[in-house]
C-alpha positions as CSV (number, residue, x, y, z in Angstrom):
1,X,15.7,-14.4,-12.8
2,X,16.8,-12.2,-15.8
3,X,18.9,-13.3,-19.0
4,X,19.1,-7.8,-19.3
5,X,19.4,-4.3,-21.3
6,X,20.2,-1.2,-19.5
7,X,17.1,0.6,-17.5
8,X,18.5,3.6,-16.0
9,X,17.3,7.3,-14.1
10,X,14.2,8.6,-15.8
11,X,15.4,12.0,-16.0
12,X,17.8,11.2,-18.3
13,X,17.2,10.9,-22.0
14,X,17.7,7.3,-23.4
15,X,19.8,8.5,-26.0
16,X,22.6,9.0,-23.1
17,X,22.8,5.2,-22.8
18,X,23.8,4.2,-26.7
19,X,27.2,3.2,-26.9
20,X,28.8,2.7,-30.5
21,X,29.0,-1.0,-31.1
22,X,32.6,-0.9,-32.4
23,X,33.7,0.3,-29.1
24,X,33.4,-2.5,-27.3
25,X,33.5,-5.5,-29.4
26,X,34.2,-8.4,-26.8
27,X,31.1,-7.4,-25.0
28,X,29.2,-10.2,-26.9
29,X,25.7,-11.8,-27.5
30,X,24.8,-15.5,-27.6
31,X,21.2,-15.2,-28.8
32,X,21.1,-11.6,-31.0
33,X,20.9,-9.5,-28.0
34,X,19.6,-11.9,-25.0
35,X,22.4,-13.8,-23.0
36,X,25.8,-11.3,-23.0
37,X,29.7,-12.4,-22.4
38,X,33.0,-10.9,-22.3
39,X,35.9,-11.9,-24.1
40,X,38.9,-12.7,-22.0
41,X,41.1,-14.1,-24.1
42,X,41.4,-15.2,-27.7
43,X,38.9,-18.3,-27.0
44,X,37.0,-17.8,-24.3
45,X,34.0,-15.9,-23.1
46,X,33.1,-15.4,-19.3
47,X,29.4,-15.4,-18.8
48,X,26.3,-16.6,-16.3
49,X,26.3,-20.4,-15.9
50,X,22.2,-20.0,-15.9
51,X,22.7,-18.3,-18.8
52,X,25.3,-20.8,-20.7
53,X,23.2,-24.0,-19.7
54,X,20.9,-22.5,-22.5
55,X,23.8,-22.5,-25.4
56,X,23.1,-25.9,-28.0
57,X,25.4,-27.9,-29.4
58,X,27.5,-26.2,-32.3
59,X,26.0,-22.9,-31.7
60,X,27.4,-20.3,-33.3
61,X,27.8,-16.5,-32.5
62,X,28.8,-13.5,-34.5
63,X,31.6,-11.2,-33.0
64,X,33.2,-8.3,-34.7
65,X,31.4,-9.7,-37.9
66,X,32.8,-12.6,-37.9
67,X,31.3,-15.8,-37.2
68,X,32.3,-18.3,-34.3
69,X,31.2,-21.5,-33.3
70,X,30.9,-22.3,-29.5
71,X,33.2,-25.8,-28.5
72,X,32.6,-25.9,-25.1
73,X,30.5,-24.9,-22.4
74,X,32.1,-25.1,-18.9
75,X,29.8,-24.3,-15.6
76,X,31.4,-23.8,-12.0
77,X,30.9,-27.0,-11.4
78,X,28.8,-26.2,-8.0
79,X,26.1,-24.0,-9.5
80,X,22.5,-25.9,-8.9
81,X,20.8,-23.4,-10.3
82,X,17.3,-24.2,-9.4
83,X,15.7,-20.6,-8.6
84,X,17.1,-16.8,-8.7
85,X,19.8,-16.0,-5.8
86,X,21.5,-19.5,-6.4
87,X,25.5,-19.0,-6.0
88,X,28.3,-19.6,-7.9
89,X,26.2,-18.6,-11.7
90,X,29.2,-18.2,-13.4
91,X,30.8,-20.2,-16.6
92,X,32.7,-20.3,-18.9
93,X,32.3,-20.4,-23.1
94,X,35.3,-21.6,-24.9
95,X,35.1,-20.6,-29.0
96,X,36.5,-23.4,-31.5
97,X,38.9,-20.5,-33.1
98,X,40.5,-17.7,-31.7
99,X,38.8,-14.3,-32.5
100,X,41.7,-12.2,-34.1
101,X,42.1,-8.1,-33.5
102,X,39.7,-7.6,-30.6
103,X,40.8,-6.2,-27.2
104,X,39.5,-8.9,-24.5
105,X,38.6,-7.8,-21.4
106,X,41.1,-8.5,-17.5
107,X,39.7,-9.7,-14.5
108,X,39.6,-7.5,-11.5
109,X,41.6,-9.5,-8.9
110,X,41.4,-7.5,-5.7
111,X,39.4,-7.0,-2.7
112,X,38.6,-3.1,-3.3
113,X,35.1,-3.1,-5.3
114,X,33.1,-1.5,-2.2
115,X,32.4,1.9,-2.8
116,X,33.8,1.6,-6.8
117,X,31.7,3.0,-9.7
118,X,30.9,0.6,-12.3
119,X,30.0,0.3,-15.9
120,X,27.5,-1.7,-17.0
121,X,26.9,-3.0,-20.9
122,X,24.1,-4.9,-22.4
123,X,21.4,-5.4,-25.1
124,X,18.8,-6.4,-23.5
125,X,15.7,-4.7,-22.4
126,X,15.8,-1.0,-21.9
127,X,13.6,1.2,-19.6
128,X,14.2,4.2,-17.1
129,X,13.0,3.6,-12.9
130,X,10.1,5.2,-12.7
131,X,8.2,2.6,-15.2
132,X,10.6,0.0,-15.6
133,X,11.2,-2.0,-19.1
134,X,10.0,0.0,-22.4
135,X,11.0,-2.5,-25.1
136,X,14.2,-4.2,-27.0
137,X,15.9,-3.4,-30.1
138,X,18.9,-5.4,-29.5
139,X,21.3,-2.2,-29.0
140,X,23.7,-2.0,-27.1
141,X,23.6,0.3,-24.0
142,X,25.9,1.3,-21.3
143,X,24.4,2.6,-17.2
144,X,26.5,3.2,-14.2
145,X,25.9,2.5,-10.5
146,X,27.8,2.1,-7.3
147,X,28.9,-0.8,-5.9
148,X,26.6,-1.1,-2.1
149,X,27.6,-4.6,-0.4
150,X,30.3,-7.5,-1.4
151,X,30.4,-11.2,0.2
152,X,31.9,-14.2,-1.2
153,X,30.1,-14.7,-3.6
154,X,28.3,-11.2,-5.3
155,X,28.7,-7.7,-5.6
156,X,25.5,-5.7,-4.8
157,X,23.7,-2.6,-5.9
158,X,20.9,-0.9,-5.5
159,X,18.9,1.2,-8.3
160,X,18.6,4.9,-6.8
161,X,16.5,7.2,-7.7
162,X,18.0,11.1,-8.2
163,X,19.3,13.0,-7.2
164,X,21.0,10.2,-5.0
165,X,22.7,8.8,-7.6
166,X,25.0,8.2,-10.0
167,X,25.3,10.4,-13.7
168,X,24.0,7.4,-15.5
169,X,22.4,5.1,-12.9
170,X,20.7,1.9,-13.9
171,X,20.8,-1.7,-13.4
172,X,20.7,-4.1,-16.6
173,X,17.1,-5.0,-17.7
174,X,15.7,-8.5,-18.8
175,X,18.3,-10.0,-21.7
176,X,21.7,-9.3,-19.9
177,X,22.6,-12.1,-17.9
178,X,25.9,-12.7,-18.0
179,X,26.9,-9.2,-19.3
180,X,29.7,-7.5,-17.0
181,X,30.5,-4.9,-14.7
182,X,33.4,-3.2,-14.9
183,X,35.6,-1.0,-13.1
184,X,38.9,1.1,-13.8
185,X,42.2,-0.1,-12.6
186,X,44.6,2.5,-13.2
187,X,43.1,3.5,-16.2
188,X,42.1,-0.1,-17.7
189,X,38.3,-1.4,-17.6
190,X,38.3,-5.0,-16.4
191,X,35.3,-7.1,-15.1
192,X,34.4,-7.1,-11.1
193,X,31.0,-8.9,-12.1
194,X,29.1,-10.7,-13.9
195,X,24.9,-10.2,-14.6
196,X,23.0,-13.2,-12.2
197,X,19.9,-11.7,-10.8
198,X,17.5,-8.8,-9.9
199,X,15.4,-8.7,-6.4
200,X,12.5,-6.1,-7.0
201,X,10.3,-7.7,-4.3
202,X,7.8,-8.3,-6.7
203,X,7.7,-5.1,-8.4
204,X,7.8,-4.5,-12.1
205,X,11.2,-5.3,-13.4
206,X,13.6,-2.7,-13.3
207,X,11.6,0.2,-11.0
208,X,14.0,2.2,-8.2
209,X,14.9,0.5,-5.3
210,X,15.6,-3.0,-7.5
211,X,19.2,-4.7,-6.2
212,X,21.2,-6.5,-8.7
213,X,23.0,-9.4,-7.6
214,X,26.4,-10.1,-10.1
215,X,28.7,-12.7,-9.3
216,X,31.5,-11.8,-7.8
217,X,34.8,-12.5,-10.7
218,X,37.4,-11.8,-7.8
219,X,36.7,-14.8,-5.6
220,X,36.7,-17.3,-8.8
221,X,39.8,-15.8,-10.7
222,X,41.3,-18.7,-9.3
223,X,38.9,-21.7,-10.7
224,X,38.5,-19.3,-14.3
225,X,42.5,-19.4,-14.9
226,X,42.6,-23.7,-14.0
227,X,39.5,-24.1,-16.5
228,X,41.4,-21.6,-19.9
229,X,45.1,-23.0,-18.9
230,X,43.6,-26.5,-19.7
């Protein structure tokens, strides 16, 4: 199981994948660069439930350089958890003030992801395919990918190699779990998925080929909006 940075085509320099920080300040970190969110409101942060069952008490994050401490911790309340692959890793991280002057992010709540490009954003671990994770240093990086394979409960992916692929292909590396994918609507990036797992069939992390698994935010819009309307 990963907790991701972004590992994408090796023919492309790395430099390709730095985004500027200030562009996206509701993509956030809970442990300086390992374990992502996204800000959909005000007060609350969507994230991996595997990934939120490791926040403490009264722990407190930095976003848009200011300094918030975490209230609540709220996972689907049928995630078990026990190994990589386990459904529903998806939960919810509600701040004790509201974060002021930072976009948050919508949720994508249709049923057209097949086929869609997506974005992906994290800090973790970066890399390229052909040897798989380099190092860390905490920035944050952007890849792209195309969505393979949807069910009820994940959208799937699969790392390609070029020229079979897309500009900026990659898959998050180890240190992203919970970060999102997001596609445009109309002209609007909002979250189709959030980070759970890699399967690389026992390869080196992050190597062509690898699937990412991210839980599927259409087909829990429903249990998101009855836990932030409380």
């Amino acid at each position: 199981m990963k907790v991701g940075n972004m590992i994408i085509r090796h023919d492309v320099p790395d430099q390709s994948a730095l985004v500027n920080e200030g562009d996206y300040p509701g993509i956030i970190t809970f442990f300086n660069g390992d374990g992502a969110g996204t800000l959909i409101s005000p007060v609350w942060i969507l994230t991996a439930a595997h990934t939120a069952r490791n926040i403490p008490d009264h722990h407190t994050i930095s976003i848009a350089n200011g300094n918030y401490t975490i209230e609540q911790v709220v996972p689907h309340p049928n995630f078990v958890g026990e190994e990589p692959g386990d459904v529903n890793d998806i939960a919810l991280v509600k701040l004790n003030s509201p974060v002021n002057y930072v976009a948050t992010f919508d949720l994508y709540e249709g049923e057209g992801e097949l086929g869609q490009e997506i974005l992906l954003l994290g800090r973790g671990d970066y890399g390229n395919g052909q040897i798989g994770t380099i190092g860390t240093d905490k920035k944050l990086r952007k890849a792209t990918n195309l969505i393979d394979e949807v069910n009820e409960h994940w959208i799937k992916f699969r790392f390609d190699a070029p020229p079979n692929c897309t500009s900026l292909e990659g898959v998050s590396g180890i240190g992203d779990s919970g970060s999102p994918a997001l596609i445009d609507e109309q002209g609007k990036l909002v979250i189709a998925g959030v980070s759970s797992w890699q399967d690389h069939e026992d390869e080196a992390y992050g190597l062509y080929e690898a699937v990412e698994y991210y839980t599927r935010v259409s087909q829990y819009v429903a249990w998101i909006r009855s836990v932030c309307e409380k």
